[in-house]
N, C-alpha and C positions, 0 to 999 in steps of 0.2 A: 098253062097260064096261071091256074090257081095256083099252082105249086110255087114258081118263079114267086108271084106275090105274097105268099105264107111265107118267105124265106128273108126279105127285107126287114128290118129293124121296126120295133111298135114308134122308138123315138126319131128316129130318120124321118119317119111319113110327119111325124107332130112340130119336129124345130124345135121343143123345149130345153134339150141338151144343150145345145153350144150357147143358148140363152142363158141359162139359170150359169152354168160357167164362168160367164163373163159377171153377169152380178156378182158374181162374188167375190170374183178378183175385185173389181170396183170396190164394194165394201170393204175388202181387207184394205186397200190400198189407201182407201179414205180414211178408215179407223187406226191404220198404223201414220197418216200424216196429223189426225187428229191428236193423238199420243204425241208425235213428236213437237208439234205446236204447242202442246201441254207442259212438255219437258221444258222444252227451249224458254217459255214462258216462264215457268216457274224456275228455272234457272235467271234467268234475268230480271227477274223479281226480288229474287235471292241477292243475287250479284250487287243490284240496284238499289234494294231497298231494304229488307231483312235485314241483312247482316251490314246494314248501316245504322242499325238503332238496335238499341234494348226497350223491350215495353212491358210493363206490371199492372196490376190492379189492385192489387195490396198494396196501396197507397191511401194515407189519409193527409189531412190538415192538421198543420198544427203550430202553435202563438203561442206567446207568454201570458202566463194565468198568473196576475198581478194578486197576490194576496192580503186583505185589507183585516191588519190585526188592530189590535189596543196597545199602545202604549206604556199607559198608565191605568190605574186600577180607577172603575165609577161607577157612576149607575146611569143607564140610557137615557139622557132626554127626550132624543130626539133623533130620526130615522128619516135622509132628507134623499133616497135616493133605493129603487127597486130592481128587480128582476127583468132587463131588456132594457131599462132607460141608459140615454147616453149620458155620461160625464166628460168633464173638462177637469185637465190637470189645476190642480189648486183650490177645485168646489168640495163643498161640503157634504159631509157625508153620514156622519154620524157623530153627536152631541152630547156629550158626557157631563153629569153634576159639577159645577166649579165650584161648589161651596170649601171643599177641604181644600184644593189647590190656589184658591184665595187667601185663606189663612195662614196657609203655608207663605206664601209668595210677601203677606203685612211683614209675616214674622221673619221673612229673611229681609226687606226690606229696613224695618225698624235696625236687625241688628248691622248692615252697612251701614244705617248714619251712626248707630252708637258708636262702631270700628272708627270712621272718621272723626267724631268729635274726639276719640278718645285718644289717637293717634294726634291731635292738634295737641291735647292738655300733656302728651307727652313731649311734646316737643316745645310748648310752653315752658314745662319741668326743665327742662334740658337748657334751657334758655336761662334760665333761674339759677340752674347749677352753676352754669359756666360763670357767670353775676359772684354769684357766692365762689368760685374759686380767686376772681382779681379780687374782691374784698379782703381775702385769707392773706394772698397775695402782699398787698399793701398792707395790710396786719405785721407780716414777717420782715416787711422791709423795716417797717417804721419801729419793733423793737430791736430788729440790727441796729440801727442808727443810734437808739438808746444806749446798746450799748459800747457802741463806738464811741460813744461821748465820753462814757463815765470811766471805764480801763485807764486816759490817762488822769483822771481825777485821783484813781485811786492809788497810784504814784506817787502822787504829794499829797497823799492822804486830807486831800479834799471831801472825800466824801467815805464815807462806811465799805466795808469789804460787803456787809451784808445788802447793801443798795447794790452794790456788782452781781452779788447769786441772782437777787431779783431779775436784773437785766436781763442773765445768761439764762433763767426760768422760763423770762418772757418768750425771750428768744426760742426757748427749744418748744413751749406750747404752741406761738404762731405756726411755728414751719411744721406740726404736727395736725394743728390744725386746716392750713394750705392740702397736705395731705391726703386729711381725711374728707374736704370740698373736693381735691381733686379727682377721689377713688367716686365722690355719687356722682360728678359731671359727666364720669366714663360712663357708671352704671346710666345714668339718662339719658344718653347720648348713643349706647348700645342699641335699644329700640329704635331710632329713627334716622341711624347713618347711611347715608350713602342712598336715602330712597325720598323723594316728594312724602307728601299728604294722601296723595292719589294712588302714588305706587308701592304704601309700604306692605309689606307683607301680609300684617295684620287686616289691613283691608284689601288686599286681593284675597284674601282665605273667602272675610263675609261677600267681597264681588260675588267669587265664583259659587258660593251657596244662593246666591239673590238669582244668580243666572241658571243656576241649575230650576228653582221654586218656578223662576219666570217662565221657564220651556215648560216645564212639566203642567205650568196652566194653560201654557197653548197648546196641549197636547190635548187638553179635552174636545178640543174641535177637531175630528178625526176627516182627514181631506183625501181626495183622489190625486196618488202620486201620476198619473199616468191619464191620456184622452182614453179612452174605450167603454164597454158596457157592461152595465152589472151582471151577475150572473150569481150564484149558488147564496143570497141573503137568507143570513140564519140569525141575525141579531133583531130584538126586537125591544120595545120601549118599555125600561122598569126594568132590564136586564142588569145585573152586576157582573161586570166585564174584567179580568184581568189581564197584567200586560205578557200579549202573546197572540192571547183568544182568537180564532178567526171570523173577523164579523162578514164578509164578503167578499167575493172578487171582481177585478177588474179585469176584462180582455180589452188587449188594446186589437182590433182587426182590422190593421196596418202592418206591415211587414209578416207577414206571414208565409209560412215555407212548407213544404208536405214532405213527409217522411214517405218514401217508396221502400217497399222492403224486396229487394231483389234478392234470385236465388244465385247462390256463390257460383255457380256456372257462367251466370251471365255480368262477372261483373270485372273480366279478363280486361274488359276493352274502355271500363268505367274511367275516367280522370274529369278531375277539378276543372273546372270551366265549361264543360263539356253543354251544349244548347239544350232545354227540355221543351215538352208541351205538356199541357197538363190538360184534363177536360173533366172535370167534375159532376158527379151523376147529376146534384141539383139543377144543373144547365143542361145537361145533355153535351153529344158531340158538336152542337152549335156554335159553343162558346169553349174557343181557348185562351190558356194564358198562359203565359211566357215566363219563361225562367233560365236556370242552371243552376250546373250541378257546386253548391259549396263544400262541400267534406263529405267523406265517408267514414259509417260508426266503427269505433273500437273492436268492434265483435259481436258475433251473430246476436240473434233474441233470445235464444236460448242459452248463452253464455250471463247474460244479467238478467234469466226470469227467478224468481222465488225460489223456486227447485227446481236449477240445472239436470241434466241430464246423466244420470250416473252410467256411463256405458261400458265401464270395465266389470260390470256385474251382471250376471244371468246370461241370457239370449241377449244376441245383439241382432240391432236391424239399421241401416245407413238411412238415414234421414236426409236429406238435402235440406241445409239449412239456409237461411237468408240472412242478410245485410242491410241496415238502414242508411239511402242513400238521403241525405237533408240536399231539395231542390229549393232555390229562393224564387218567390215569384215575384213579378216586374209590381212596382206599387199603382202603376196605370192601369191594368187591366184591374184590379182590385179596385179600384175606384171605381171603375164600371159596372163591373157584377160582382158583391163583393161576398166572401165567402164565411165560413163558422170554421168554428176551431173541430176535430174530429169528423169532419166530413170526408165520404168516398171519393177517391178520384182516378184514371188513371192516367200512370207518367209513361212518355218516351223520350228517352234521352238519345238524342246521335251522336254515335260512338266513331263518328270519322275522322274527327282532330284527336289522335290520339296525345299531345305532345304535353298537354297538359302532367299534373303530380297526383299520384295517387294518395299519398298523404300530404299535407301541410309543412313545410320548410321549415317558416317559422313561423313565431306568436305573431297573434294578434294582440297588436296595442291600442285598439278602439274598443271601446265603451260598447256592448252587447244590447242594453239598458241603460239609459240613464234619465233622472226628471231635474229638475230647478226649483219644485217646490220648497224644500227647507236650506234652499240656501241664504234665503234673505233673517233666516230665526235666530241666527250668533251673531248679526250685526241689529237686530233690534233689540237684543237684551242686552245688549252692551252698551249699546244708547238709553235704555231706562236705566241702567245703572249707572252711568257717569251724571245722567240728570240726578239722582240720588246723592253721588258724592258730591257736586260740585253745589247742589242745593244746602249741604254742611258743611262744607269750606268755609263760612263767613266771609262776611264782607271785609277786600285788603283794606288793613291802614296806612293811612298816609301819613 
């Protein structure tokens, strides 16, 4: 009997073989559906979502930096505007001495009324000449007629051969005289043919010196071409400025777009119109905003940095370079949360409508930029200068 029992299996009497067997197959079989749920998953993540967008992080903001120069050369009065405060297109901004561009402005004024008074005395003159030509005129007739008379007088020696020269003298002084009225009518008459009081030459020269004097006084009032915020002020009161200088800028942070710099691998599937999202660290992933894609840049970053990449020289190593894609963002969500010029962010563009252009067709014929401030400054120096001329036209005679 002991024997018989010393002969049977330690693991038969215990059950733990065909147990521990089975666990394992269980565990494989769960750990290989777990994989394959894994796969499938992440294939249809892929399928579905992945390779439906491109996404970066090398993405910043970025606006136009409105640069607020001098015009004219002066000395600071006055500094109406700082570092974060808001302006309005057409406000003030900075205040320049007007004493020299006042004097300038007397002295080109004075010289358009003297242009127009002097331009009247010329045409007075001319007035005068043309007088002194019919005088000459009737001069020449009235010694022809002298001697019309006396020729047959001197047939029947009625009168003196030497009373005939006289005639024929008279004669030939008048029509010399006629002549020489008719050569200054022309010369006086040369200044002011063919043009007004208003429009001759000589007073559009002093106009457009009076108009030039007059901008360049309004030019010391230095205004904001554009709504947006101050930023970088380096001008300050008692400064002498000249035309150029940078005294400030303006960001307008309205229309504002972020440059993604995507790597050239991923930009197969990139075109024009294409949807983004953009989420910007200052908000976090809470807040998105809405865009698309406008152009894509000429060429990597490294093609326009300082010192390009010389790689036909030494060792070489491939770099994966990137691309700035310009995404525009919606102006609604920026009126919501609104963002700064150089802030982080990042973009996803979906890349499922491929049908859009990778480059641009053609130009654009709209205005990138534009303000209204100095359009009204050539129609009001034009109005102080015709009040000028018409102030020395004198009063018409009747």
């Amino acid at each position: 009997m002991s024997a018989t029992a010393s002969d049977k299996p330690l693991d038969n009497d215990s059950g733990n073989a065909p147990k521990d067997t089975g666990k394992r197959r269980r565990a494989l079989v769960i750990a290989l559906l777990v994989f394959v749920l894994a796969a499938v998953t992440w294939f249809l993540l892929w399928l579905f979502v992945f390779s439906t967008r491109e996404t970066t992080d090398d993405a910043y903001v970025g606006g136009n930096q409105v640069g607020i120069s001098a015009q004219v050369p002066g000395i600071v009065t006055g500094v109406f505007a700082d570092d974060t405060q808001l302006v309005k297109a057409g406000q003030l901004l900075v205040k320049l001495d007007a004493t020299d561009a006042d004097v300038a402005m007397r002295r080109a004024s004075s010289a358009l009324a003297q242009a127009v008074r002097q331009v009247r005395q010329q045409t007075q003159s001319a007035a005068s000449a043309d007088a002194a030509v019919s005088a000459r005129a009737l001069d020449l007739k009235r010694a022809e007629q002298d001697l019309k008379r006396r020729i047959p007088l001197l047939a029947e020696k009625a009168v003196a051969p030497e009373e005939v020269q006289h005639a024929r003298d008279a004669v030939d002084s008048a029509r010399s005289a006629l002549e020489a009225a008719q050569r200054q009518a022309d010369a006086a008459s040369a200044l002011i043919d063919g043009s007004e009081v208003a429009d001759n030459p000589a007073v559009e020269q002093a106009r457009a010196s009076f108009r030039q004097a007059w901008v360049a006084a309004q030019r010391n009032a230095i205004v904001a071409p554009v709504d947006g915020y101050v930023a970088q002020r380096s001008v300050q009161v008692g400064n002498s400025v000249q035309p150029g200088q940078q005294l400030m800028t303006v960001v307008p942070l309205h229309n504002l777009w972020v440059d993604a710099n995507f790597k050239e691998s991923q930009l197969r599937h990139v075109r024009i119109g294409q949807p983004a999202k953009v989420e910007a660290d200052i908000y976090g992933g809470g807040v998105e905003f809405h865009g698309h894609v406008v152009g894509l840049g000429a060429g990597t970053g490294s093609a326009f940095s300082l010192l390009p990449a010389q790689n036909a020289t030494g060792n070489w190593i491939k770099v994966v370079q990137r691309v700035p894609v310009r995404i525009a963002i919606d102006n609604d969500d920026l009126d919501k949360h609104p963002l700064r010029v150089g802030l982080s962010t990042n973009v996803t563009v979906t890349i499922t409508d491929t049908s859009g252009e990778v480059l641009a067709r053609t130009p654009n014929d709209k205005a990138v930029a534009q303000t209204t401030v100095y359009d009204d400054v050539a129609a009001k120096a034009d109005a102080a200068a015709d009040a000028i001329v018409k102030a020395n036209l004198g009063a018409p005679k009747i």
